[in-house]
Every structure is written in C-alpha cells, then in structure tokens.
mmCIF file of the N, C-alpha and C atoms, coordinates in Angstrom:
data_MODEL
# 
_entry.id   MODEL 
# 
loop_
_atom_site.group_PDB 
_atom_site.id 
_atom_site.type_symbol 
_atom_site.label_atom_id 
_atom_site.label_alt_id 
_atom_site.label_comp_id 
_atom_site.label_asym_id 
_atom_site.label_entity_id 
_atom_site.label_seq_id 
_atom_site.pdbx_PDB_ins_code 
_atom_site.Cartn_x 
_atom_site.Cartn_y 
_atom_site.Cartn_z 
_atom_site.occupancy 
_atom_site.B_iso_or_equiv 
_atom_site.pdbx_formal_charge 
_atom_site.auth_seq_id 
_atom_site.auth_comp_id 
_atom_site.auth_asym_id 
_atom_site.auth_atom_id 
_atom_site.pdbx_PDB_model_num 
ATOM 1   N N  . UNK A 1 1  ? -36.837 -97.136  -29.875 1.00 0.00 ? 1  UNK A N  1 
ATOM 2   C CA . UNK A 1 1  ? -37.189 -95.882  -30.504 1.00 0.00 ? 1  UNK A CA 1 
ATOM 3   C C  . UNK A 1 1  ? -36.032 -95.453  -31.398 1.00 0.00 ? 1  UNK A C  1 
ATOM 4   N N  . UNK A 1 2  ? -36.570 -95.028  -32.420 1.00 0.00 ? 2  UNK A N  1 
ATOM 5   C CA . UNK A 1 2  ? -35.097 -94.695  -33.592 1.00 0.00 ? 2  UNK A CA 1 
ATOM 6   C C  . UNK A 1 2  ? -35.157 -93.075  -33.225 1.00 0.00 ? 2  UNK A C  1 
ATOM 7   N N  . UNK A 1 3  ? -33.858 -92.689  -33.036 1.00 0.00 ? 3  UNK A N  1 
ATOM 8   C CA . UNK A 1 3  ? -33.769 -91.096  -33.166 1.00 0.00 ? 3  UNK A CA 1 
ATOM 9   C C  . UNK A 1 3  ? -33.585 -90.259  -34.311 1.00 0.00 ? 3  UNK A C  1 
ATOM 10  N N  . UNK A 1 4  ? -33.478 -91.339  -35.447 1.00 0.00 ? 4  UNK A N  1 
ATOM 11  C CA . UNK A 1 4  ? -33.208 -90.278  -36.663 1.00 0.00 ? 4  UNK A CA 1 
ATOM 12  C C  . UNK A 1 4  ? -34.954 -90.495  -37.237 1.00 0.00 ? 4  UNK A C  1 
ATOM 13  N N  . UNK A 1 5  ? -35.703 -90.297  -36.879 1.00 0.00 ? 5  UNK A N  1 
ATOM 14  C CA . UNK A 1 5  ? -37.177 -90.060  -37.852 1.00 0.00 ? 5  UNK A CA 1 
ATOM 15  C C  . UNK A 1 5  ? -37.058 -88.957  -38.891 1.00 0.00 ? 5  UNK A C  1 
ATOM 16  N N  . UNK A 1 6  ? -38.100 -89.227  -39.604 1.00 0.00 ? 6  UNK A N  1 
ATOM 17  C CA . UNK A 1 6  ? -38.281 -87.966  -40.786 1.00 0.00 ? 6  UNK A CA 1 
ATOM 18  C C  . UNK A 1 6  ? -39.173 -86.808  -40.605 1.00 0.00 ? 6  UNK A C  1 
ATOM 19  N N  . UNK A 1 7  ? -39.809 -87.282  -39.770 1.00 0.00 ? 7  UNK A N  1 
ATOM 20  C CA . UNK A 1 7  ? -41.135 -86.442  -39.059 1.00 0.00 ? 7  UNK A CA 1 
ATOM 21  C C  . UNK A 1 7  ? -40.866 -85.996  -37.959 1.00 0.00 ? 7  UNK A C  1 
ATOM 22  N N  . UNK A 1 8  ? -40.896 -86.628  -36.960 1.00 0.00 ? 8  UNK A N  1 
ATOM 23  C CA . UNK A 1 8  ? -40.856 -86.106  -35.212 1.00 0.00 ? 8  UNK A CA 1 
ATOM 24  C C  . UNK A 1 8  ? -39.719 -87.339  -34.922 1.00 0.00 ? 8  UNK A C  1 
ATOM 25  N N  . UNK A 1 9  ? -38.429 -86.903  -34.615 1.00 0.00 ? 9  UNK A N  1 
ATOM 26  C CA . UNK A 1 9  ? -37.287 -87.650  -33.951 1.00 0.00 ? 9  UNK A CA 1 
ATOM 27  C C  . UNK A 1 9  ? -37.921 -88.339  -32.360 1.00 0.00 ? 9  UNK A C  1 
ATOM 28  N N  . UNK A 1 10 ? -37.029 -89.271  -31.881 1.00 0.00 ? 10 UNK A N  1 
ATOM 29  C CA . UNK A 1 10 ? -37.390 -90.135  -31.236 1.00 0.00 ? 10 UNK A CA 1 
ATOM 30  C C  . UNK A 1 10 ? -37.139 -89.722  -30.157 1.00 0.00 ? 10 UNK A C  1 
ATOM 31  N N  . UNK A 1 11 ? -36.337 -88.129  -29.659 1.00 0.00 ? 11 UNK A N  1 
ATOM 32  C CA . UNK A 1 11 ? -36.847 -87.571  -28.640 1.00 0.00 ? 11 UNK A CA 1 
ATOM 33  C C  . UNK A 1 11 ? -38.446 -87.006  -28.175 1.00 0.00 ? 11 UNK A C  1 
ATOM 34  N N  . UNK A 1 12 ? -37.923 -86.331  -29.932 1.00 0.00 ? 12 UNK A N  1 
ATOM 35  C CA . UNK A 1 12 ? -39.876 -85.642  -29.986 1.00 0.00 ? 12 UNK A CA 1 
ATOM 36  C C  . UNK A 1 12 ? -40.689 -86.567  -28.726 1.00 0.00 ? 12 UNK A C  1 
ATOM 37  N N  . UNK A 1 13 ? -40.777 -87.853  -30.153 1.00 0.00 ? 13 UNK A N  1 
ATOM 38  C CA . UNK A 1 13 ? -41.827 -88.877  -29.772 1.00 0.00 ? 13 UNK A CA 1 
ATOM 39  C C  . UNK A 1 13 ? -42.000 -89.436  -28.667 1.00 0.00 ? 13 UNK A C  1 
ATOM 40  N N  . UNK A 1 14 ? -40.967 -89.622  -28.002 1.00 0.00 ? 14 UNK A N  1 
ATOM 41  C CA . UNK A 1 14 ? -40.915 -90.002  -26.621 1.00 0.00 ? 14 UNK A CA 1 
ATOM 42  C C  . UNK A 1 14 ? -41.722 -89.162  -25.552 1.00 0.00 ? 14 UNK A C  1 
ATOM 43  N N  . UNK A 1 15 ? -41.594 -88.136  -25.775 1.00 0.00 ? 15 UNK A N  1 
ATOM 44  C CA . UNK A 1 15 ? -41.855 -86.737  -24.917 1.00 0.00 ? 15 UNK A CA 1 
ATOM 45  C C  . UNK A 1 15 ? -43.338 -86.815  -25.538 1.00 0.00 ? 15 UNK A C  1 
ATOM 46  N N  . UNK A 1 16 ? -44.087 -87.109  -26.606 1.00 0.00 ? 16 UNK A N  1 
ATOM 47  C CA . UNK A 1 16 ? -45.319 -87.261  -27.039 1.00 0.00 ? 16 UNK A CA 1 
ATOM 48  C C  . UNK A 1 16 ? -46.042 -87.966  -26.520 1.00 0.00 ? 16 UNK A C  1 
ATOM 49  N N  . UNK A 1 17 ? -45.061 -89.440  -26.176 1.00 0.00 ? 17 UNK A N  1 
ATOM 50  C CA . UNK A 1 17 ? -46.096 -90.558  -25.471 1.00 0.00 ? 17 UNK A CA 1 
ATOM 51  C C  . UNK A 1 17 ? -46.010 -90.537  -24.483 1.00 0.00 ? 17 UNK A C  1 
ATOM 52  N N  . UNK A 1 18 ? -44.670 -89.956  -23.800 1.00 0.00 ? 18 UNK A N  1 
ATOM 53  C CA . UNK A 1 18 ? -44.962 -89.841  -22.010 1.00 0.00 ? 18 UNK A CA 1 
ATOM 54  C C  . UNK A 1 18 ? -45.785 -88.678  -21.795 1.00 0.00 ? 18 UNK A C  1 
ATOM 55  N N  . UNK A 1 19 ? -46.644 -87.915  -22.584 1.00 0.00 ? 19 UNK A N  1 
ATOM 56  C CA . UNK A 1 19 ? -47.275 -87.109  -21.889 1.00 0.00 ? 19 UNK A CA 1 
ATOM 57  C C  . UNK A 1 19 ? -48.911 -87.211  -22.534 1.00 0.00 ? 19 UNK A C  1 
ATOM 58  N N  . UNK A 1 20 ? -48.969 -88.560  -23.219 1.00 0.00 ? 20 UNK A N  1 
ATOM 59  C CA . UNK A 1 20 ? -50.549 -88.286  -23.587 1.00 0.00 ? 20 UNK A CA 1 
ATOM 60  C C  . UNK A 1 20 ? -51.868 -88.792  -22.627 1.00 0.00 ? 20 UNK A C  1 
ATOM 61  N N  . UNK A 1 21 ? -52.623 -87.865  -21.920 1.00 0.00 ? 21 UNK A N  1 
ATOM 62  C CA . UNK A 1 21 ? -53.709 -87.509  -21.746 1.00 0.00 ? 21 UNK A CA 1 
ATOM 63  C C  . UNK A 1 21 ? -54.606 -89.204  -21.803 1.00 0.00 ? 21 UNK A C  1 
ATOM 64  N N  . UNK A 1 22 ? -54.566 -89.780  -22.758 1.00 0.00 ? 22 UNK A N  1 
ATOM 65  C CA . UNK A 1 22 ? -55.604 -90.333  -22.916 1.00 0.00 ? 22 UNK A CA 1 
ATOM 66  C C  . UNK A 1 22 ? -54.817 -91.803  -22.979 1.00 0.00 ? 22 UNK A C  1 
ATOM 67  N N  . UNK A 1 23 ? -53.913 -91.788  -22.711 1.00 0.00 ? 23 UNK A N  1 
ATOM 68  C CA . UNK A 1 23 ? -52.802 -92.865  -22.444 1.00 0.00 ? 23 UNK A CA 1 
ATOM 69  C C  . UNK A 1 23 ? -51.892 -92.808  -21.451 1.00 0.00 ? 23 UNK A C  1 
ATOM 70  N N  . UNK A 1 24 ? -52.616 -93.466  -20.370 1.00 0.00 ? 24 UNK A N  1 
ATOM 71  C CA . UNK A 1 24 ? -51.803 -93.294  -18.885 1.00 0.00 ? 24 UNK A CA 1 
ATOM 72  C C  . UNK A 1 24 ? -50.119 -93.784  -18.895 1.00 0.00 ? 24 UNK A C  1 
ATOM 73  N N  . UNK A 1 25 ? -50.977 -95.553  -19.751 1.00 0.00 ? 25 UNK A N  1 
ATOM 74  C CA . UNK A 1 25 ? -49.383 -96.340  -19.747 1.00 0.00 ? 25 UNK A CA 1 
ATOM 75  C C  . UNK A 1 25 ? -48.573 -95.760  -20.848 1.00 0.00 ? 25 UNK A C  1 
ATOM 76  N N  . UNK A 1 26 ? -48.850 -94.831  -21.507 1.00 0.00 ? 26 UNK A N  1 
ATOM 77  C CA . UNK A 1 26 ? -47.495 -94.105  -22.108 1.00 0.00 ? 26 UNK A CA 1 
ATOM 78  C C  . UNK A 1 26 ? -46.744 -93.378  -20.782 1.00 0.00 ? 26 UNK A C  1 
ATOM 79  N N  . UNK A 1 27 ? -47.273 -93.232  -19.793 1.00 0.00 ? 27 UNK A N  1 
ATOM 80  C CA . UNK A 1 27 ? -46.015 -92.732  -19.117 1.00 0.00 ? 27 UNK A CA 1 
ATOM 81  C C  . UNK A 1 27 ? -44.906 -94.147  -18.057 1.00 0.00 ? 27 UNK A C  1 
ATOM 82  N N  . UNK A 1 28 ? -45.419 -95.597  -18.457 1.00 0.00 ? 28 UNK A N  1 
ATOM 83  C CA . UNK A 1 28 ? -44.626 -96.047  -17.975 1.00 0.00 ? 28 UNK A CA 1 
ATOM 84  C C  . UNK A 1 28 ? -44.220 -97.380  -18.784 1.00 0.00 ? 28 UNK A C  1 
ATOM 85  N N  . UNK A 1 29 ? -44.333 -97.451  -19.907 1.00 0.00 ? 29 UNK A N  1 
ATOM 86  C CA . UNK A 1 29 ? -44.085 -97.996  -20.778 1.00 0.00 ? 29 UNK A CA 1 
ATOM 87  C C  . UNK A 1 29 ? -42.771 -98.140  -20.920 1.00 0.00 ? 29 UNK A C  1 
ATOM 88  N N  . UNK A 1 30 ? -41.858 -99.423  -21.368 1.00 0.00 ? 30 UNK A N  1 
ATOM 89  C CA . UNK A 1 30 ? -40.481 -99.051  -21.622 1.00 0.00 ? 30 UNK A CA 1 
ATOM 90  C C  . UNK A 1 30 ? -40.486 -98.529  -23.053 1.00 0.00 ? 30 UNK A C  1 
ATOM 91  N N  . UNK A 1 31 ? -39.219 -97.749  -23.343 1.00 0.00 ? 31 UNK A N  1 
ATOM 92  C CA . UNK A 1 31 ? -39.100 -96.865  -24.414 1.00 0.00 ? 31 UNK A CA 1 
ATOM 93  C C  . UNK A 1 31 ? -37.696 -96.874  -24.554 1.00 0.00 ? 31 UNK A C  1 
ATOM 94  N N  . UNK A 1 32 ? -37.059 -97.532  -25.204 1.00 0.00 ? 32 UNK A N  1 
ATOM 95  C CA . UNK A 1 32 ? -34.895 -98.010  -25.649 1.00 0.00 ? 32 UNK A CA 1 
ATOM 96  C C  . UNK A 1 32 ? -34.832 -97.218  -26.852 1.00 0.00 ? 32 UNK A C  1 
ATOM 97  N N  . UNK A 1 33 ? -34.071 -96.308  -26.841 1.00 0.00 ? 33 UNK A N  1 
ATOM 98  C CA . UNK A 1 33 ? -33.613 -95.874  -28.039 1.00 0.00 ? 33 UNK A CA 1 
ATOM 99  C C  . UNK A 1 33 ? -32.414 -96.904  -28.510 1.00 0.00 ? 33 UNK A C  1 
ATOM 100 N N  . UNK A 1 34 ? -32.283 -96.909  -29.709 1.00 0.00 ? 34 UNK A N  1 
ATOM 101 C CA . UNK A 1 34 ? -31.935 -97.505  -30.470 1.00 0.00 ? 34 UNK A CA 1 
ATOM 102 C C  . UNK A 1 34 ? -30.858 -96.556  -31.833 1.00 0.00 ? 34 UNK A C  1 
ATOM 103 N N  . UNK A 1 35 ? -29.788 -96.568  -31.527 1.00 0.00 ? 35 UNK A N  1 
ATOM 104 C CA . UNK A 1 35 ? -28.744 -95.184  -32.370 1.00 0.00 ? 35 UNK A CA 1 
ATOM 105 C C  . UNK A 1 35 ? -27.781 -95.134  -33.133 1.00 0.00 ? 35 UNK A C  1 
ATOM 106 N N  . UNK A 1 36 ? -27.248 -94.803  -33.437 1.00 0.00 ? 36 UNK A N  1 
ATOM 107 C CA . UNK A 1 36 ? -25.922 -94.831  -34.154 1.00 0.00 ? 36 UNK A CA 1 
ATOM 108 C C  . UNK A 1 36 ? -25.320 -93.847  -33.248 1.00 0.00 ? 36 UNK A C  1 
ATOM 109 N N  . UNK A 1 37 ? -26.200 -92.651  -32.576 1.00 0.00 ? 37 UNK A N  1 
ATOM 110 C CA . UNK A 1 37 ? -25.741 -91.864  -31.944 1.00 0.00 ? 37 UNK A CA 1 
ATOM 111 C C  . UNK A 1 37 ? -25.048 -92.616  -30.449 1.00 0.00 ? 37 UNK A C  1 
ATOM 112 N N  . UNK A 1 38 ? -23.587 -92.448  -30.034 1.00 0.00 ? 38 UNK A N  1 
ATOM 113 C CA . UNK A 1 38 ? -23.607 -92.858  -28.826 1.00 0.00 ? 38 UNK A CA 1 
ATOM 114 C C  . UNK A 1 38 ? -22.471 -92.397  -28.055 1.00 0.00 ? 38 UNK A C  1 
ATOM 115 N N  . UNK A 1 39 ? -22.365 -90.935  -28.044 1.00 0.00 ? 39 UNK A N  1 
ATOM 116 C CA . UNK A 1 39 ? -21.875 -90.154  -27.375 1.00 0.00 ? 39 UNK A CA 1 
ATOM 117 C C  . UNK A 1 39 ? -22.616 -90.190  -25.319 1.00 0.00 ? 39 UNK A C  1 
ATOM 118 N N  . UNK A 1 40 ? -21.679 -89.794  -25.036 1.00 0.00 ? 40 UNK A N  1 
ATOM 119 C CA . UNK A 1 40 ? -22.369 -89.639  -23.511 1.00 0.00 ? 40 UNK A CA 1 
ATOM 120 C C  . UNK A 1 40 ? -23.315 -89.051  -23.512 1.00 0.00 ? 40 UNK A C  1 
ATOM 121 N N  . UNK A 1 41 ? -23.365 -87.667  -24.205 1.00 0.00 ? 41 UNK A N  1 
ATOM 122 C CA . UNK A 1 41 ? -24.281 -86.310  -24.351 1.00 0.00 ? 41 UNK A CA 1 
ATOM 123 C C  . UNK A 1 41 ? -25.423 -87.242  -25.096 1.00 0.00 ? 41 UNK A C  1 
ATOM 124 N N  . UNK A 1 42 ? -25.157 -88.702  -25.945 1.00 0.00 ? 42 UNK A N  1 
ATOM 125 C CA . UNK A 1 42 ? -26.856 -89.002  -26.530 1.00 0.00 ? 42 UNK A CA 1 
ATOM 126 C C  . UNK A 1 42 ? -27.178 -89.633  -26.115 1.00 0.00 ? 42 UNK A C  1 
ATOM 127 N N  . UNK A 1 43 ? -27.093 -90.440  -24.722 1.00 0.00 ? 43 UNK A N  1 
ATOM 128 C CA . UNK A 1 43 ? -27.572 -91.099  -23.844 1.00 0.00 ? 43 UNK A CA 1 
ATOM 129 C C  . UNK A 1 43 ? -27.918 -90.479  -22.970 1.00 0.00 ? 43 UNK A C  1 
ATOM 130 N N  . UNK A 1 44 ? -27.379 -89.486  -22.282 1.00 0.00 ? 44 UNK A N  1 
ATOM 131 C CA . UNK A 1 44 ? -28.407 -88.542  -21.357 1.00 0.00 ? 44 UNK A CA 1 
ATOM 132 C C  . UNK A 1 44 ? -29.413 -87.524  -22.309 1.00 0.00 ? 44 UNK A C  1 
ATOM 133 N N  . UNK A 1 45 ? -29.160 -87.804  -23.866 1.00 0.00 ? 45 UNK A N  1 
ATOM 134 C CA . UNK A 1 45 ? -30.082 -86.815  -24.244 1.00 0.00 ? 45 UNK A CA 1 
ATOM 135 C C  . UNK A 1 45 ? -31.661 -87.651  -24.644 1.00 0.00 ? 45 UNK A C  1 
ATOM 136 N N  . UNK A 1 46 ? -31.631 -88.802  -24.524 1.00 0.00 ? 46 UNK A N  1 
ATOM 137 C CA . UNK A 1 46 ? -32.316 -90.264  -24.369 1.00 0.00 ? 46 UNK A CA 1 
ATOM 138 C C  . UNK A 1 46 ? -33.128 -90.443  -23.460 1.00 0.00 ? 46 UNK A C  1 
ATOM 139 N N  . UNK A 1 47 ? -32.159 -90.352  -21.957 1.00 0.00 ? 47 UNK A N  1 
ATOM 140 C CA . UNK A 1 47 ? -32.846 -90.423  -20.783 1.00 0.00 ? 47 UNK A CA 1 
ATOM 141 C C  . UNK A 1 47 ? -33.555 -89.279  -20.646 1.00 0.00 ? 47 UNK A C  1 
ATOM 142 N N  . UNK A 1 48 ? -32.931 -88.190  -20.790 1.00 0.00 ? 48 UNK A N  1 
ATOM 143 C CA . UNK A 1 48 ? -33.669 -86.789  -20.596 1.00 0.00 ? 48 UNK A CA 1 
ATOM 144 C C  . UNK A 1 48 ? -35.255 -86.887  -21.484 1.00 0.00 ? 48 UNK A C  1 
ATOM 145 N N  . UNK A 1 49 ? -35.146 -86.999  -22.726 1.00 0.00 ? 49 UNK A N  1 
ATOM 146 C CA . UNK A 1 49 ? -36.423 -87.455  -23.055 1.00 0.00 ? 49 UNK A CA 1 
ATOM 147 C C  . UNK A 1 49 ? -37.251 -88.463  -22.514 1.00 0.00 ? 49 UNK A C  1 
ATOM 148 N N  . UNK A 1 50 ? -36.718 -89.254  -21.431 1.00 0.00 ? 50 UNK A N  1 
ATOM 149 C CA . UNK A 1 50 ? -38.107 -90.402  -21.048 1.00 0.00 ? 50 UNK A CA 1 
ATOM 150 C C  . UNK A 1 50 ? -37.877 -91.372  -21.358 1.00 0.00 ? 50 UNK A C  1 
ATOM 151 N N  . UNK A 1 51 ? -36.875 -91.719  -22.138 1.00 0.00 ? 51 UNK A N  1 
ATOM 152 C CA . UNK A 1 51 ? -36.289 -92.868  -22.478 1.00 0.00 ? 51 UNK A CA 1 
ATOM 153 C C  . UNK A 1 51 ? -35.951 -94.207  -21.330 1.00 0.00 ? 51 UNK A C  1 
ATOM 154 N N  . UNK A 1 52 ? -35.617 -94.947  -21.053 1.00 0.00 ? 52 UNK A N  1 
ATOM 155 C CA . UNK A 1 52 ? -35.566 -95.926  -20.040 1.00 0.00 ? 52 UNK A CA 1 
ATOM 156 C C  . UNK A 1 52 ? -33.842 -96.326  -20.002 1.00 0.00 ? 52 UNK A C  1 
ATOM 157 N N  . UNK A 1 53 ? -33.720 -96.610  -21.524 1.00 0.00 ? 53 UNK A N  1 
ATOM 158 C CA . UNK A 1 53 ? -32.667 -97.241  -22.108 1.00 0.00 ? 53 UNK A CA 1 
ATOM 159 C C  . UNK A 1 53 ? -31.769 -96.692  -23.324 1.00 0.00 ? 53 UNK A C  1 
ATOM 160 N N  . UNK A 1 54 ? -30.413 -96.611  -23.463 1.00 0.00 ? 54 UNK A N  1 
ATOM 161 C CA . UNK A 1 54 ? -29.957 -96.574  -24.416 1.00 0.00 ? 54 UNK A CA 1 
ATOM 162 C C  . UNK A 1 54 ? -29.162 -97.674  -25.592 1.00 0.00 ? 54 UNK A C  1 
ATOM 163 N N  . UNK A 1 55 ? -29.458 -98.478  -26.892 1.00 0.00 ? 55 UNK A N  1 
ATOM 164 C CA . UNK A 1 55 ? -28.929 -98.697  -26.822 1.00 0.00 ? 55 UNK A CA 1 
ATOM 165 C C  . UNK A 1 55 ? -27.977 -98.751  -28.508 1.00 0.00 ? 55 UNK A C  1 
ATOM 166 N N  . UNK A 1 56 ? -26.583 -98.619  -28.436 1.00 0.00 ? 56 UNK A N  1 
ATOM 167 C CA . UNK A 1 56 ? -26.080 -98.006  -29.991 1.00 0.00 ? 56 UNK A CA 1 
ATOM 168 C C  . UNK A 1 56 ? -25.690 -98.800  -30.998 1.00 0.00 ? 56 UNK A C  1 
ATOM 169 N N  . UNK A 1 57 ? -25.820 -98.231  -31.869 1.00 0.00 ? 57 UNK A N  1 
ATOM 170 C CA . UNK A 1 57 ? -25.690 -99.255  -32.865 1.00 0.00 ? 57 UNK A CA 1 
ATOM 171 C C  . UNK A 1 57 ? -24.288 -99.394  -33.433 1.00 0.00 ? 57 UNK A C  1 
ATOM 172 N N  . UNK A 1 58 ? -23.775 -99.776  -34.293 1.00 0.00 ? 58 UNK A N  1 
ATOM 173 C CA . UNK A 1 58 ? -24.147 -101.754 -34.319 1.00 0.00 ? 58 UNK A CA 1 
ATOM 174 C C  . UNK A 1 58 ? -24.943 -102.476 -32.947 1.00 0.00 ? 58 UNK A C  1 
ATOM 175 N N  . UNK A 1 59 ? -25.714 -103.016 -33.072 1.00 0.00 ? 59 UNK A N  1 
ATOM 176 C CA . UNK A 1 59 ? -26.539 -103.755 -32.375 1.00 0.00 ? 59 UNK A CA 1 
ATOM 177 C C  . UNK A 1 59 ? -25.254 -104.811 -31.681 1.00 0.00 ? 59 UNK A C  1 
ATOM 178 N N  . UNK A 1 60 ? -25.509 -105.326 -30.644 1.00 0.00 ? 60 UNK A N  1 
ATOM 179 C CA . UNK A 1 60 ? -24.496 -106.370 -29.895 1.00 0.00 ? 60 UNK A CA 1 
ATOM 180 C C  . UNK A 1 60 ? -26.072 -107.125 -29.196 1.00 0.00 ? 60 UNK A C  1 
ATOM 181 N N  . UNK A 1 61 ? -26.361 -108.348 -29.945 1.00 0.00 ? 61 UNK A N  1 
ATOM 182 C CA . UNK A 1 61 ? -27.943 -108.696 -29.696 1.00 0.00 ? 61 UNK A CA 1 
ATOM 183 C C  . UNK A 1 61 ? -27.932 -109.295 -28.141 1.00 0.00 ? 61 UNK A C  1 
ATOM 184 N N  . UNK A 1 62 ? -26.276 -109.830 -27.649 1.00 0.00 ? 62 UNK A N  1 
ATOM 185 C CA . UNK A 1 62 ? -26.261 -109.967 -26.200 1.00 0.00 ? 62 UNK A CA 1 
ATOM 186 C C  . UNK A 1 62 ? -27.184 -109.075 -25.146 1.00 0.00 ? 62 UNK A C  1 
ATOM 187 N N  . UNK A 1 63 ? -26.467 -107.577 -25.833 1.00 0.00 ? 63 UNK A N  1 
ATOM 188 C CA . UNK A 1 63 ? -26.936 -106.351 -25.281 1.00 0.00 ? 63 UNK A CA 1 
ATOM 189 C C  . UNK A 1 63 ? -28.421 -105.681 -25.189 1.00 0.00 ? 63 UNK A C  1 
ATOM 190 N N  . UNK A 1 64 ? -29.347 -106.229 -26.433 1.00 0.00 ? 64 UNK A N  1 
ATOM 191 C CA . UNK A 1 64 ? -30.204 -105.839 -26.687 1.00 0.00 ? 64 UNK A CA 1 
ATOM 192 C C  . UNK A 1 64 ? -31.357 -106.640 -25.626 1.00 0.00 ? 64 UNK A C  1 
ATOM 193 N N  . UNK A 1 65 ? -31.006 -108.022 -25.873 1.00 0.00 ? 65 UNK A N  1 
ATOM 194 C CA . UNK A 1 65 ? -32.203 -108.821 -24.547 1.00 0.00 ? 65 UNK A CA 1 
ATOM 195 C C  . UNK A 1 65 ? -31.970 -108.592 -23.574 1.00 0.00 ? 65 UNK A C  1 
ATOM 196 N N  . UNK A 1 66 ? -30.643 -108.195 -22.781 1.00 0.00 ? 66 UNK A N  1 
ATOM 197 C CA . UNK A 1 66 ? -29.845 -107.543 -21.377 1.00 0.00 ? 66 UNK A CA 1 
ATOM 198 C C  . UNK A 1 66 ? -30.924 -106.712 -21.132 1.00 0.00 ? 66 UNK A C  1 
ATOM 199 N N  . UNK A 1 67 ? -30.500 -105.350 -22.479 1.00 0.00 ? 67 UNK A N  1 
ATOM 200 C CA . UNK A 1 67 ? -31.860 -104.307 -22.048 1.00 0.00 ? 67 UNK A CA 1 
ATOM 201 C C  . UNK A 1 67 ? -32.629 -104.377 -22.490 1.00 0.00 ? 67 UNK A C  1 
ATOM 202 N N  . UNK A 1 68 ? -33.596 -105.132 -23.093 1.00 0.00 ? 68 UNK A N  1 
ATOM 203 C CA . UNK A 1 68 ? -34.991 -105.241 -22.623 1.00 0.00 ? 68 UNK A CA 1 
ATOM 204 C C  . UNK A 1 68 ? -35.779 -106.280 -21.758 1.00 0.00 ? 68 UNK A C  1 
ATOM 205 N N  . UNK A 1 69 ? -34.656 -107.138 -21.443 1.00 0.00 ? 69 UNK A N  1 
ATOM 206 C CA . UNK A 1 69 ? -35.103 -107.756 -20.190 1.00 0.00 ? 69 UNK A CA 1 
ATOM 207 C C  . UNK A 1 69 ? -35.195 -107.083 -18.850 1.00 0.00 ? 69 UNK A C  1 
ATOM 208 N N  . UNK A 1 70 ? -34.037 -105.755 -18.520 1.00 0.00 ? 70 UNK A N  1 
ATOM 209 C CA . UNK A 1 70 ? -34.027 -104.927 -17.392 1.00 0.00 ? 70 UNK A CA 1 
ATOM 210 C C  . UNK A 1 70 ? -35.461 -104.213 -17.371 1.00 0.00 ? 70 UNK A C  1 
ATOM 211 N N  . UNK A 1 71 ? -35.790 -103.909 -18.925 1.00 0.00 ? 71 UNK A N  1 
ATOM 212 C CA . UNK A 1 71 ? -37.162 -102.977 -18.463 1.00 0.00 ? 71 UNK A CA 1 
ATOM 213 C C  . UNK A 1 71 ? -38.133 -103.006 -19.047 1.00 0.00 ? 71 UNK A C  1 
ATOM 214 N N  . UNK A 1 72 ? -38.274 -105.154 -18.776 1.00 0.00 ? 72 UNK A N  1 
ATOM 215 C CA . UNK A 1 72 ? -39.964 -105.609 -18.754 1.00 0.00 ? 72 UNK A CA 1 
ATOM 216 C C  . UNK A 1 72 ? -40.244 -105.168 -17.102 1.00 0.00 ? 72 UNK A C  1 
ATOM 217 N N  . UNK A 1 73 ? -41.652 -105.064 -17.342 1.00 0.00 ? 73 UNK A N  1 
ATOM 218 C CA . UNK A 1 73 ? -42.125 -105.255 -15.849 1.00 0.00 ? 73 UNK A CA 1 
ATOM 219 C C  . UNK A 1 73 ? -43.600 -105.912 -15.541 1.00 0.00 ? 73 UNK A C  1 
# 
C-alpha cells in the first residue's frame, strides 16, 4: 500500500478495505505499506490503520519477500 496517494492515502484506504461490508476478506487480507515514511510514529501509524506490515523505502528486496512471505497465509 503506498501512503502518499492523491486521493485517499494508504491509511485512508486501508481502513476502507478492512471495513467493507460486502468484502469479508478485506478484513484479512495482507496489506504492507510501502514508504519513504519510516519513522517509528509511521509504522505504528501503518499498523494502527490495519496494516500487517511495514516496509521503507529504498526497497532492500531481501526485505520485501521476508515480508511478504511472513504474511501469506
């Protein structure tokens, strides 16, 4: 999930799909933000949205299959 959108940021959106109605597996879907942001405060502000994962950019692609291998299921 990118957090800088132009429309609805990738907290928004997160918080959109974990709560839609007519889409159960949006609430257990994995969902990695993906940032430039990577302060402590934007990784719990990540998780706090529903997020699963954080992870910042520059990309480290080691890092990237790490976490999204932790949260296939």
């Amino acid at each position: 999930m990118d957090i800088m959108m132009p429309q609805m940021n990738g907290y928004e959106a997160t918080k959109a799909i974990r709560t839609m109605a007519d889409r159960p597996d949006g609430r257990t879907m994995p969902i990695i933000a993906m940032t430039a942001n990577a302060f402590t405060e934007d990784i719990q502000a990540s998780l706090d949205a529903g997020m699963n994962a954080h992870i910042a950019k520059p990309i480290v692609i080691d890092e990237v299959i790490k976490t999204i291998a932790a949260n296939l299921r």
